[in-house]
Short mmCIF file of the C-alpha atoms (twelve columns), coordinates in Angstrom:
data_MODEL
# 
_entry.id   MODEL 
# 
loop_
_atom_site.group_PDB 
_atom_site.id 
_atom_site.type_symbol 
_atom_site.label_atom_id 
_atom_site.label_alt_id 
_atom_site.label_comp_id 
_atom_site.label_asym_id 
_atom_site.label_seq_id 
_atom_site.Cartn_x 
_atom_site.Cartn_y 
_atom_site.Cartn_z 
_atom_site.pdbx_PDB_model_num 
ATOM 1  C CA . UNK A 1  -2.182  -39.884 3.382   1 
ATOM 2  C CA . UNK A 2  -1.411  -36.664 2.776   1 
ATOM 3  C CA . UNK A 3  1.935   -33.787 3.162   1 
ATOM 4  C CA . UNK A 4  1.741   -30.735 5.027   1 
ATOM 5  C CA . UNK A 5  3.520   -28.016 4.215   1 
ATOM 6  C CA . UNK A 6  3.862   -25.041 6.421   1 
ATOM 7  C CA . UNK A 7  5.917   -21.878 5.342   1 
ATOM 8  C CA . UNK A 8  6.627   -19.631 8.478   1 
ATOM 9  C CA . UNK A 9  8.289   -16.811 6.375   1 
ATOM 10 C CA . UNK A 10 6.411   -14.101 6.846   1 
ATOM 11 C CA . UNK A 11 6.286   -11.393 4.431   1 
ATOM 12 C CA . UNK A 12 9.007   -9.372  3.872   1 
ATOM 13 C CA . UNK A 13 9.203   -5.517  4.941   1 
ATOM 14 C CA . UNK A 14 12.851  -4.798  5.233   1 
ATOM 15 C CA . UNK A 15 13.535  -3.207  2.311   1 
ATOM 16 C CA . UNK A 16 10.315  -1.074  1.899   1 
ATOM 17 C CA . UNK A 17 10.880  2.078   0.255   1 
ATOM 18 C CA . UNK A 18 8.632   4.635   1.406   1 
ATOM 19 C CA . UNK A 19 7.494   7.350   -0.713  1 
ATOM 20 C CA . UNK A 20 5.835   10.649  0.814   1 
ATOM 21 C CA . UNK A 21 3.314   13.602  -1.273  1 
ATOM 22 C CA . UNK A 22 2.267   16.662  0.375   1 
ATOM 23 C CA . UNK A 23 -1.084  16.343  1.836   1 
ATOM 24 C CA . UNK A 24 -3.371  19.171  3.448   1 
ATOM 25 C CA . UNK A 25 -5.912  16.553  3.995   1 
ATOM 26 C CA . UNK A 26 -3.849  14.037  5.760   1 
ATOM 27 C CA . UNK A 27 -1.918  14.586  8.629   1 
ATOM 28 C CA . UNK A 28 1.710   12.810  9.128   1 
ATOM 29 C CA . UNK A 29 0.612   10.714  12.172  1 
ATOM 30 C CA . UNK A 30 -2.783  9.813   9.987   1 
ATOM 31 C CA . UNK A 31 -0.521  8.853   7.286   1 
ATOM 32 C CA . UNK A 32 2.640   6.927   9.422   1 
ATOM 33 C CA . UNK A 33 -0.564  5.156   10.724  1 
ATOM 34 C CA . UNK A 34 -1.671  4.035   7.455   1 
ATOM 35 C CA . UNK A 35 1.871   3.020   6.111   1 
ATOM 36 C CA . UNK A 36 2.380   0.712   9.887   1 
ATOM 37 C CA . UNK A 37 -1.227  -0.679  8.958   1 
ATOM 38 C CA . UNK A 38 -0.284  -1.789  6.144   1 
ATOM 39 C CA . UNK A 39 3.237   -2.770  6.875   1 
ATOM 40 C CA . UNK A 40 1.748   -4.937  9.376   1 
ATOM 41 C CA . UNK A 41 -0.938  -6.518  7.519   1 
ATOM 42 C CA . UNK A 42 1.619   -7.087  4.598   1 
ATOM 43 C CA . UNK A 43 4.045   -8.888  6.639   1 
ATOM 44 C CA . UNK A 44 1.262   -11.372 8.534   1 
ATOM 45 C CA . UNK A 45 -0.706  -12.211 5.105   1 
ATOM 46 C CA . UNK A 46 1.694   -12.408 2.570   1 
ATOM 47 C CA . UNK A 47 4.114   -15.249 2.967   1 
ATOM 48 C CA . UNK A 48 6.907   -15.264 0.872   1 
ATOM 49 C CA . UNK A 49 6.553   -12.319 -0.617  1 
ATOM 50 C CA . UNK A 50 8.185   -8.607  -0.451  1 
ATOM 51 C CA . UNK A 51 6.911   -5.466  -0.280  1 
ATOM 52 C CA . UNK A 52 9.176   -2.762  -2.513  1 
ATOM 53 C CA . UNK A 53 7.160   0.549   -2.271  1 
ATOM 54 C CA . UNK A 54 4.338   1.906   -0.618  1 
ATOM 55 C CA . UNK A 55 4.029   5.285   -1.973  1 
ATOM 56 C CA . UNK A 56 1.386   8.112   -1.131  1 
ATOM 57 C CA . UNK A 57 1.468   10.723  -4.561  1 
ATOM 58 C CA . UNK A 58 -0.409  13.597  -3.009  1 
ATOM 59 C CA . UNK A 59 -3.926  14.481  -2.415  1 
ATOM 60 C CA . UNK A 60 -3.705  16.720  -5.953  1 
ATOM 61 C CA . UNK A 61 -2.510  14.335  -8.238  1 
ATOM 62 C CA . UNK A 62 -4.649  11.176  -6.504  1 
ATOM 63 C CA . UNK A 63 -7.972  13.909  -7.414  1 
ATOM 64 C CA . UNK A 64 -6.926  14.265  -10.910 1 
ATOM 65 C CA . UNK A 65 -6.281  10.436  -11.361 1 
ATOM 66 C CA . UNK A 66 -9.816  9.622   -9.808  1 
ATOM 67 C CA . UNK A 67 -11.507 12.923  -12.186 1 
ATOM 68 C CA . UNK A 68 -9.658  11.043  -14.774 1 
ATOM 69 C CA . UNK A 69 -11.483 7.861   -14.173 1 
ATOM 70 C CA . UNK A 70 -14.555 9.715   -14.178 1 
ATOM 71 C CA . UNK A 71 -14.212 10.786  -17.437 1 
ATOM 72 C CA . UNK A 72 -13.245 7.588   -18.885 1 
ATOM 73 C CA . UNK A 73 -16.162 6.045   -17.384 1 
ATOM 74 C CA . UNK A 74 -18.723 8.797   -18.446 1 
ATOM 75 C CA . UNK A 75 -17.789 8.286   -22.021 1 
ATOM 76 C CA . UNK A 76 -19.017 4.367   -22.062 1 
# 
């Protein structure tokens, strides 16, 4: 015999702070879509939990992080 134990709390979104770069690649619809995408998926698939910050930086600073990376990996 064994228990069963369902949790029906969902993931929590109701504090989410939402943090916006500039973007000339993006849109603001193309990037509202992205943040209810992943609002949505958040609350469905992570019981329990709670989502703080969702936070887009900006298409210039995301290219330096990712040149950056490039650089690290070059070196090894």
């Amino acid at each position: 015999m064994g228990i069963v134990i369902f949790n029906s709390q969902k993931g929590n979104i109701s504090n989410v702070n939402i943090v916006l770069g500039e973007s000339e690649i993006y849109s603001k619809d193309d990037i509202d879509k992205a943040i209810n995408v992943t609002l949505k998926y958040f609350k469905e698939n992570s019981n329990g939990c709670s989502l703080l910050e969702i936070k887009y930086i900006g298409d210039k600073k995301i290219m330096l992080i990712l040149i950056g990376q490039l650089e690290i990996i070059k070196k090894k």
